[in-house]
N, CA, C and O of each residue as an XYZ file, in Angstrom:
608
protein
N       2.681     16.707     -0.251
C       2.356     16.147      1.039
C       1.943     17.285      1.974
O       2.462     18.387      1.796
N       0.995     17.098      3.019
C       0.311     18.252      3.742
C       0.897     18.305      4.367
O       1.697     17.370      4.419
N       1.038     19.468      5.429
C       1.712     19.667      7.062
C       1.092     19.245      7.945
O      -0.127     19.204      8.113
N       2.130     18.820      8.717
C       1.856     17.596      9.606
C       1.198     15.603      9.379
O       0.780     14.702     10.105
N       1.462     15.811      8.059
C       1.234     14.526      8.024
C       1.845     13.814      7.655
O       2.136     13.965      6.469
N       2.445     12.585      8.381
C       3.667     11.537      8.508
C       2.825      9.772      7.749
O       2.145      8.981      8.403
N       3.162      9.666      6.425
C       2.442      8.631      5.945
C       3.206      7.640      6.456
O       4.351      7.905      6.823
N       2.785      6.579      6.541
C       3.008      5.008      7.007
C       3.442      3.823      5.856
O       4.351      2.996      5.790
N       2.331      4.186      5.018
C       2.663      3.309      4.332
C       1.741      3.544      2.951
O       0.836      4.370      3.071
N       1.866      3.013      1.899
C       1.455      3.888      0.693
C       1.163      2.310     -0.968
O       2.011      1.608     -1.519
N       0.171      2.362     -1.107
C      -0.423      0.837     -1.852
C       0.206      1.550     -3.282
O      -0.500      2.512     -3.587
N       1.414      1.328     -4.305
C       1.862      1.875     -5.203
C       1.136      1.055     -6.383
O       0.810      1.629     -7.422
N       0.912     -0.238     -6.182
C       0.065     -0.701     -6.736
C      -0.676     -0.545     -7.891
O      -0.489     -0.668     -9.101
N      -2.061     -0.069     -6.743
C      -3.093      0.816     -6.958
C      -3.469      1.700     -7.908
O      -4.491      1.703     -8.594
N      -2.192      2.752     -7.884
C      -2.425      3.402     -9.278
C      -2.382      2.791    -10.708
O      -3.109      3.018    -11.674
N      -1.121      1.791    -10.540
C      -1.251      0.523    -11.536
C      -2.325      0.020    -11.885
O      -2.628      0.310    -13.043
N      -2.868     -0.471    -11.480
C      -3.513     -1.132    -11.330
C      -5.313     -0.443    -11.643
O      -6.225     -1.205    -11.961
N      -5.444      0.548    -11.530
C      -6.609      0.885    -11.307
C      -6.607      2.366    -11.813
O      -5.548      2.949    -12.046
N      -7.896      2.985    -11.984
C      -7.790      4.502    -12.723
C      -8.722      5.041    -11.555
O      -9.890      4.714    -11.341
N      -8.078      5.779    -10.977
C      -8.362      6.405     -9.876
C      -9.499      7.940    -10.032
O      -9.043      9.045    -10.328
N     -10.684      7.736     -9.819
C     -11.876      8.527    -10.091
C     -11.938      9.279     -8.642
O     -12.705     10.202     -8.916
N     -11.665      9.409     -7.549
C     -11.610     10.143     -6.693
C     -11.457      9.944     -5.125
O     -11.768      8.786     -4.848
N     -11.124     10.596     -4.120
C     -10.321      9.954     -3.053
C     -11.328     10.414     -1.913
O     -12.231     11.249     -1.953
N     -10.802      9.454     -0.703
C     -11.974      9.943      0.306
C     -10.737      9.691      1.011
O      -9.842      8.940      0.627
N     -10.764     10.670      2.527
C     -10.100     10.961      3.854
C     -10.869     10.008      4.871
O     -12.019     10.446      4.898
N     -10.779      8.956      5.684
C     -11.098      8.217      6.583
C     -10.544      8.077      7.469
O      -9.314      8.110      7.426
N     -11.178      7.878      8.564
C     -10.529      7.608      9.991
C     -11.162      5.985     10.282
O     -12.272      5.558      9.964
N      -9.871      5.154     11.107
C     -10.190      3.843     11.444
C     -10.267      3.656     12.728
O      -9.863      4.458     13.571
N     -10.925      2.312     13.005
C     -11.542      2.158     14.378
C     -10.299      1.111     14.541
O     -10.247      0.196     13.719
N      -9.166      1.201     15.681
C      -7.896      0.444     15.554
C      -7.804      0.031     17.620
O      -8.328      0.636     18.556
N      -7.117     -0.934     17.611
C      -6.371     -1.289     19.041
C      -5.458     -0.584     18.986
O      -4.784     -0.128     18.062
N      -5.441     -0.451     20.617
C      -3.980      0.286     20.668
C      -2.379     -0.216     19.837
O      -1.511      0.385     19.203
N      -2.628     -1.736     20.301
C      -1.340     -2.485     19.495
C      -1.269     -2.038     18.151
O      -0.258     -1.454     17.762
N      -2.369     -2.278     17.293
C      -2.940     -1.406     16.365
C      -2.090     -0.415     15.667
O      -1.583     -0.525     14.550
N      -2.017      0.539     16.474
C      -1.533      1.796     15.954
C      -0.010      2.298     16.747
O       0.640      3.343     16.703
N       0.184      0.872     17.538
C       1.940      0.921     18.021
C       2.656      0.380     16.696
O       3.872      0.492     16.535
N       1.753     -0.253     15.704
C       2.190     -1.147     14.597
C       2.472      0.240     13.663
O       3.493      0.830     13.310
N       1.168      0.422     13.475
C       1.170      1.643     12.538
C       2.252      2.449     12.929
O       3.126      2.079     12.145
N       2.784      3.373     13.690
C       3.435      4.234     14.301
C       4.612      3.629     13.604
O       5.013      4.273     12.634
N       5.515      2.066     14.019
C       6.339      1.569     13.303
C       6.077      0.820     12.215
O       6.419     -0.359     12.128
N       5.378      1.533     11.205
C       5.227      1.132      9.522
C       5.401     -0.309      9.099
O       5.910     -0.785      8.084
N       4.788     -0.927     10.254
C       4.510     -2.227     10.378
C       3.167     -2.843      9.447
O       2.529     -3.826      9.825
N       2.814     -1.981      7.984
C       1.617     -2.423      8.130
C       1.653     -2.764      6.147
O       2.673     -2.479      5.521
N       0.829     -3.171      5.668
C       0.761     -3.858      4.255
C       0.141     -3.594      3.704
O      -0.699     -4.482      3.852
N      -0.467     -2.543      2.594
C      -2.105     -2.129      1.609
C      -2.051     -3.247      0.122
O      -2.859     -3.126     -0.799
N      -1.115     -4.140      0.139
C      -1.130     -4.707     -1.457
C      -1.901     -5.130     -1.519
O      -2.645     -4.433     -2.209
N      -2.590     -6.390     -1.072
C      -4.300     -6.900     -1.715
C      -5.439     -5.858     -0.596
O      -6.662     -5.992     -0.569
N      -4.826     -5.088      0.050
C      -6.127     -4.305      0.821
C      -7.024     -4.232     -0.300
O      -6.689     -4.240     -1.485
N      -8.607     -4.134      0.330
C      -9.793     -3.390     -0.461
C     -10.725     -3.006      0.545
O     -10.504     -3.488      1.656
N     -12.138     -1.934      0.383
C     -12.649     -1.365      1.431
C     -14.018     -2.252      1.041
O     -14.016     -2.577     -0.146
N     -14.803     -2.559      1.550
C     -16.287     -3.019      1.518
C     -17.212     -1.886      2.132
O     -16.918     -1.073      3.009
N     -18.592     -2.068      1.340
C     -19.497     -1.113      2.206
C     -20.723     -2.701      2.634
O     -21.138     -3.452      1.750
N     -21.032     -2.845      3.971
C     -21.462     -3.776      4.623
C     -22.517     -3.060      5.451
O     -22.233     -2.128      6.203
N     -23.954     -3.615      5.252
C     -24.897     -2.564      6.523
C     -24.713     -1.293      6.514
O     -24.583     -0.748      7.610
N     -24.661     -0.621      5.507
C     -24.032      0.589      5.606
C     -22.845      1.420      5.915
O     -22.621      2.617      5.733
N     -22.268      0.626      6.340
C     -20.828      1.262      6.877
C     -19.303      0.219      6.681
O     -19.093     -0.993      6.694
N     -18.539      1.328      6.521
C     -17.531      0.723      5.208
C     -16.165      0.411      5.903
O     -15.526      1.134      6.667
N     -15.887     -0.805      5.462
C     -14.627     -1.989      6.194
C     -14.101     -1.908      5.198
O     -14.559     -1.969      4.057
N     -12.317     -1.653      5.837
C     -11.016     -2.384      5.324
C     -10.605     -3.456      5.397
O     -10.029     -3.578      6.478
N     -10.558     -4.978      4.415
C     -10.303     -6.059      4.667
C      -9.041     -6.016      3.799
O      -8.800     -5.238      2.876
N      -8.232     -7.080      4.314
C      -7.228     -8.130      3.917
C      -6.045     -6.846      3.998
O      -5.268     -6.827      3.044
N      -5.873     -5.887      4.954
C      -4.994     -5.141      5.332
C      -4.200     -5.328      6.377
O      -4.514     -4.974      7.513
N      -2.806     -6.056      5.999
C      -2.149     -6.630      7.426
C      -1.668     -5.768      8.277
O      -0.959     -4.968      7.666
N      -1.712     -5.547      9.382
C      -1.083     -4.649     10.348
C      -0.353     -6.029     11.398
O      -0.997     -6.847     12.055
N       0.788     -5.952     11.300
C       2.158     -6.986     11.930
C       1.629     -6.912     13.363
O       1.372     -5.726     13.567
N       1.386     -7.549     14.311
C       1.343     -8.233     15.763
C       2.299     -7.057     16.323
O       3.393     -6.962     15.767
N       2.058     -6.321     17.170
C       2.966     -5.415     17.669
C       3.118     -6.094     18.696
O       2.260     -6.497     19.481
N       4.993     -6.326     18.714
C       5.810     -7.281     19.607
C       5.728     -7.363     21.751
O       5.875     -8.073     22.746
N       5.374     -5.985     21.218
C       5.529     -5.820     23.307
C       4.357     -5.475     23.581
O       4.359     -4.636     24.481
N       2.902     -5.853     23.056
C       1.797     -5.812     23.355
C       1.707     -6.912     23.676
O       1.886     -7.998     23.124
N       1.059     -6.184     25.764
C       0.725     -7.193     26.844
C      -0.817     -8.272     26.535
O      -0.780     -9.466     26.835
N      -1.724     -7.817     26.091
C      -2.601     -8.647     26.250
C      -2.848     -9.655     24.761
O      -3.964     -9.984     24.358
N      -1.361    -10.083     24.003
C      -1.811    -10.638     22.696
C      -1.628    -10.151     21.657
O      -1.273    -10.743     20.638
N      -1.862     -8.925     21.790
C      -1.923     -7.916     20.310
C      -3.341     -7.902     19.701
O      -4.342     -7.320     20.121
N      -3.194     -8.655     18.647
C      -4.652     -7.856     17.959
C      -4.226     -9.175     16.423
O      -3.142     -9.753     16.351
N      -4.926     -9.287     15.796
C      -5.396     -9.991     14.721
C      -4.928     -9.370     13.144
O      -5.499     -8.597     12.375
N      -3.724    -10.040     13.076
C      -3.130     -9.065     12.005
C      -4.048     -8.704     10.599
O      -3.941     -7.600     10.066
N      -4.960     -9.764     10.065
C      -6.008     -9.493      9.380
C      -7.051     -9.230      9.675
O      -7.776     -9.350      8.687
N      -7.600     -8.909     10.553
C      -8.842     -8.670     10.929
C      -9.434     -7.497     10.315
O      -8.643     -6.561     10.201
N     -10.850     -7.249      9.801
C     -11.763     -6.373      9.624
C     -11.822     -4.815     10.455
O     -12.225     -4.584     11.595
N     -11.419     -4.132      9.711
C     -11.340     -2.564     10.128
C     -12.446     -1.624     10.029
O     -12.297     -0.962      9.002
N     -13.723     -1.217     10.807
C     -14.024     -0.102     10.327
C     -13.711      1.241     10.172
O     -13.182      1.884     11.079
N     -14.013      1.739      9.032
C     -13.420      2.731      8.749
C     -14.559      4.059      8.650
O     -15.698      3.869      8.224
N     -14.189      5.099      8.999
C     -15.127      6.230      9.634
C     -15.191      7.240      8.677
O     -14.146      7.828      8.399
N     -16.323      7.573      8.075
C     -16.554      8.306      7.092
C     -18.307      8.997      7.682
O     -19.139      8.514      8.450
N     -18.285     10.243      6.919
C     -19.780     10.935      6.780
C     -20.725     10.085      6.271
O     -20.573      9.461      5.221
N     -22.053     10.017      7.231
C     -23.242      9.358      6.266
C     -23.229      9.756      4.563
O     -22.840      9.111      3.589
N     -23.728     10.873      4.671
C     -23.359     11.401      3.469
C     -22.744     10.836      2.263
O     -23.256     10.574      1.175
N     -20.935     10.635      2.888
C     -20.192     10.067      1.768
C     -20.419      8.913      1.574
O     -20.505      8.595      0.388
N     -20.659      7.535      2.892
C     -20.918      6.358      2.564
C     -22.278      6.298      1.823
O     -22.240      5.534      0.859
N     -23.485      6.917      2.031
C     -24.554      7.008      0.792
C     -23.870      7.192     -0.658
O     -24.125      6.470     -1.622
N     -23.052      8.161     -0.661
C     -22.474      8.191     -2.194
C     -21.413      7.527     -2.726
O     -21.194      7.466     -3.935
N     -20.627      6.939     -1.733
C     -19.686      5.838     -2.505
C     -20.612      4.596     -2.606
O     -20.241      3.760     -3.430
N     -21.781      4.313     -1.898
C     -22.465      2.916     -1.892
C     -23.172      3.060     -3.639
O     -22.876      2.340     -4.593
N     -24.100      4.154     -3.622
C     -24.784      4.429     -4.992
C     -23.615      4.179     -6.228
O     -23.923      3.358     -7.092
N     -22.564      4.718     -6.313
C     -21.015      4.687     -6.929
C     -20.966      3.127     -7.374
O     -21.116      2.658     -8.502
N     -20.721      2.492     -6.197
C     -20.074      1.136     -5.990
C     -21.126      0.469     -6.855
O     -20.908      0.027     -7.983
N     -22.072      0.444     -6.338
C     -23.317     -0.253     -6.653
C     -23.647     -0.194     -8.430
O     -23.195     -1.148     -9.061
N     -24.332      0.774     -9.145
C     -24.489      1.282    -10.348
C     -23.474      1.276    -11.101
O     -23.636      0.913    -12.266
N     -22.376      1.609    -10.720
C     -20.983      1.984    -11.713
C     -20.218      0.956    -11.796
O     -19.385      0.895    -12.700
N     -20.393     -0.334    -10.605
C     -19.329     -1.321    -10.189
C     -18.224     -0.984    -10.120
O     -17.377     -1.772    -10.541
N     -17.746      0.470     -9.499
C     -16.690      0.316     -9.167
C     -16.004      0.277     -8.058
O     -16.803      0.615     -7.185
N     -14.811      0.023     -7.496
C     -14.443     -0.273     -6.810
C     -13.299      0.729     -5.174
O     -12.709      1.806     -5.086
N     -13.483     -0.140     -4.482
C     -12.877      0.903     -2.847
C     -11.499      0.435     -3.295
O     -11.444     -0.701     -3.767
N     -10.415      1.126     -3.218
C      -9.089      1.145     -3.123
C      -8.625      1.777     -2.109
O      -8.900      2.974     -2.030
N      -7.703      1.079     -0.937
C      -7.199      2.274     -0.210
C      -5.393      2.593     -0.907
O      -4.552      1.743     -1.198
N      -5.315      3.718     -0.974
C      -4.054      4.125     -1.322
C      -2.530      4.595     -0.537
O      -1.388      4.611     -0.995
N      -3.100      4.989      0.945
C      -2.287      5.277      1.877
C      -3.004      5.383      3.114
O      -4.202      5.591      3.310
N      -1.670      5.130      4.240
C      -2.513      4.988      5.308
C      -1.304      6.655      5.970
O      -0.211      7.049      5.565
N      -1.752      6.907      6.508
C      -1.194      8.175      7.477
C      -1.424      8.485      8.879
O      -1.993      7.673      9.609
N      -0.960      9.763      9.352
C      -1.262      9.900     10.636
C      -1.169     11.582     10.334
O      -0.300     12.079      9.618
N      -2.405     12.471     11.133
C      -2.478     13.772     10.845
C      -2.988     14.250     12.069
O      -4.151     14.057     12.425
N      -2.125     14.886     12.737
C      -2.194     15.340     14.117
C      -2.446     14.570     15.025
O      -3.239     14.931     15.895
N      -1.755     13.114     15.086
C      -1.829     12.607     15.897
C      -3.083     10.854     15.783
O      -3.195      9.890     16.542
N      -3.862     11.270     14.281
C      -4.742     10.628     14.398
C      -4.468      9.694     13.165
O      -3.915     10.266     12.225
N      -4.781      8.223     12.978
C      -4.592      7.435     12.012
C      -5.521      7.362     11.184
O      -6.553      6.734     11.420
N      -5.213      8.240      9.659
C      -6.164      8.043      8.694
C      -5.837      7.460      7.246
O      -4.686      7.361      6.822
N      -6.708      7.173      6.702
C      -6.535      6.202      5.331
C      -7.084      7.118      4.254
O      -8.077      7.827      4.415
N      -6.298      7.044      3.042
C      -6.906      7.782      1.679
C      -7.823      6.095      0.957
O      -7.499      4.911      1.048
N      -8.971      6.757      0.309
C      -9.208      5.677      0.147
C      -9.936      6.079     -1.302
O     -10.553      7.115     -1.550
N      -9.705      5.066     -2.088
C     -10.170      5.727     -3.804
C     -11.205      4.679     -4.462
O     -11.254      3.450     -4.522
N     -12.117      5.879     -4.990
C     -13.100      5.399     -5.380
C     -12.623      5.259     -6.984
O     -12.477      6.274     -7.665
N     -12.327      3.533     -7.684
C     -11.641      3.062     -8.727
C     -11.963      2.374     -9.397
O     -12.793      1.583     -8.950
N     -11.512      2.187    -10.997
C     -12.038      1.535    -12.006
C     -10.991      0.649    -12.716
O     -10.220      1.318    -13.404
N     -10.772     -0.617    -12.728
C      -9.948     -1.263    -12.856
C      -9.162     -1.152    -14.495
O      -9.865     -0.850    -15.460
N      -8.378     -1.295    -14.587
C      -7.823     -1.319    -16.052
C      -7.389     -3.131    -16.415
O      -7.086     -4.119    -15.746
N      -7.532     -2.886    -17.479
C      -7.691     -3.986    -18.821
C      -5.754     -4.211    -18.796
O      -5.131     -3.155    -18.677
N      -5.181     -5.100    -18.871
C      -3.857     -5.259    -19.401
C      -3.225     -4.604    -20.251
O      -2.014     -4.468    -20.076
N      -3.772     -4.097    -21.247
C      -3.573     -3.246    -22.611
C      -3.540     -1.814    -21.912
O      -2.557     -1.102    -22.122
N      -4.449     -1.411    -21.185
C      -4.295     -0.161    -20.832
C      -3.124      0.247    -19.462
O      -2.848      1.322    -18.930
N      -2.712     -0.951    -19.265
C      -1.305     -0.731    -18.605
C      -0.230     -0.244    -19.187
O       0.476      0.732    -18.931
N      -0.191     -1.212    -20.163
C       0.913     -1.522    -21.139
C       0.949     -0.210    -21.766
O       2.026      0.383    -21.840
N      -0.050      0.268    -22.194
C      -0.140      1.899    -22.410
C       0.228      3.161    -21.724
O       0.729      4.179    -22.202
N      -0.155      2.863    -20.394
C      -0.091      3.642    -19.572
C       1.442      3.949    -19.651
O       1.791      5.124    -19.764
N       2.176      3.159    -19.607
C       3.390      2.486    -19.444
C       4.578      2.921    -20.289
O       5.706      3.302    -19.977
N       3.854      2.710    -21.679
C       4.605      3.472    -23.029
C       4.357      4.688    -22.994
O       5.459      5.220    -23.127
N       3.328      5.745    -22.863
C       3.208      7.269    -22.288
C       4.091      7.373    -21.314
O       4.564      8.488    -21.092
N       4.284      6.846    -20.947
C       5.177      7.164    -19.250
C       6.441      7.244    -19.956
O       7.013      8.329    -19.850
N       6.964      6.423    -20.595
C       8.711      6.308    -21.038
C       8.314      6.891    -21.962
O       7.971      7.610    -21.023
N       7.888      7.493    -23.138
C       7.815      8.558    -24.338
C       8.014      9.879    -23.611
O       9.013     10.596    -23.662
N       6.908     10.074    -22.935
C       7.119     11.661    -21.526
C       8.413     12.031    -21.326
O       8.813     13.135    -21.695
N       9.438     10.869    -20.533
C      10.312     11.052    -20.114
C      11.637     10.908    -21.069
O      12.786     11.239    -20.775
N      11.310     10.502    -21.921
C      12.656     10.622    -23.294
C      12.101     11.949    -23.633
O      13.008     12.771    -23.497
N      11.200     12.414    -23.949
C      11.012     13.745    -24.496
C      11.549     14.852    -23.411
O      12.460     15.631    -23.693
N      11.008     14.839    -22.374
C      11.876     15.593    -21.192
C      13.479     15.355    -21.094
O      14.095     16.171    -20.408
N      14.031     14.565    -21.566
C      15.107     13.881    -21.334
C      16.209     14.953    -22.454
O      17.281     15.539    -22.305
N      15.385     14.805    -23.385
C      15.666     15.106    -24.916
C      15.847     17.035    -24.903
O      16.722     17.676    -25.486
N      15.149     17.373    -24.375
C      14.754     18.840    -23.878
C      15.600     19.366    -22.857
O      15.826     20.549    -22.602
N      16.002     18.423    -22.349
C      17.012     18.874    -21.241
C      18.402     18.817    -21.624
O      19.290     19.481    -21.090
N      18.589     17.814    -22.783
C      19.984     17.838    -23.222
C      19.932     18.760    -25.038
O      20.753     18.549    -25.930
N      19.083     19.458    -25.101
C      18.972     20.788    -25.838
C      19.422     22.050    -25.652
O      20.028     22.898    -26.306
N      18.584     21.839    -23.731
C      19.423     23.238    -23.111
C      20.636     23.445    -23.098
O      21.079     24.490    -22.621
């Protein structure tokens, strides 16, 4: 974890779920209530996903909870997020998305000096079988470490 950065909330999911080909740093366009939510880890990434739309790339189906003592209403706990990235990168995750079909994952949401940003992964979904795999490597790893440790 970097210095100074206080994560919020974290899609564990995701890695499950998906084979993670590489990550992008984003900043979101939020209400104040918004990010009184965020601040108290008021917020949900399990069915989150990012869209690229007109060029520029939205977080949908990411709940952020009604922050309680916000005067004018609050804000729309599902509502459409844009999310702030380099021309640059949105040209190359769109070409990505597009050709490769694969897919926006966000993985964590954070705050880094003050400012609310999202990791967001550029991902390729896995097959059931390759869970289940994933899965049996994972517990073989750890009996062998296990095994090694009660050697010493």
């Amino acid at each position: 974890m970097a210095e100074g950065r206080k994560v919020v909330a974290s899609n564990r999911r995701a890695r499950h779920n998906y084979e993670i080909l590489d990550t992008f740093e984003a900043g979101m366009v939020l209400t104040g209530s918004e990010v009184k939510s965020l601040r108290a880890s008021q917020v949900q990434l399990k069915d989150a996903y990012a869209t690229l739309h007109r060029g520029e790339l939205w977080l949908e189906n990411a709940h952020i909870a009604p922050y309680s003592y916000a005067t004018s209403g609050g804000h729309d706990p599902e509502r459409r997020r844009k999310l702030l990235l380099h021309r640059r990168e949105i040209d190359r995750l769109t070409g990505k998305v597009q050709e490769q079909g694969l897919t926006l994952v966000p993985l964590q949401i954070y705050f880094t000096h003050g400012l609310a940003k999202i990791e967001i992964a550029l991902a390729k979904g896995r097959h059931t079988y390759d869970k289940r795999k994933k899965l049996v490597e994972r517990q073989q790893k750890r009996e062998m470490d296990r095994a090694r440790s009660h050697r010493r």
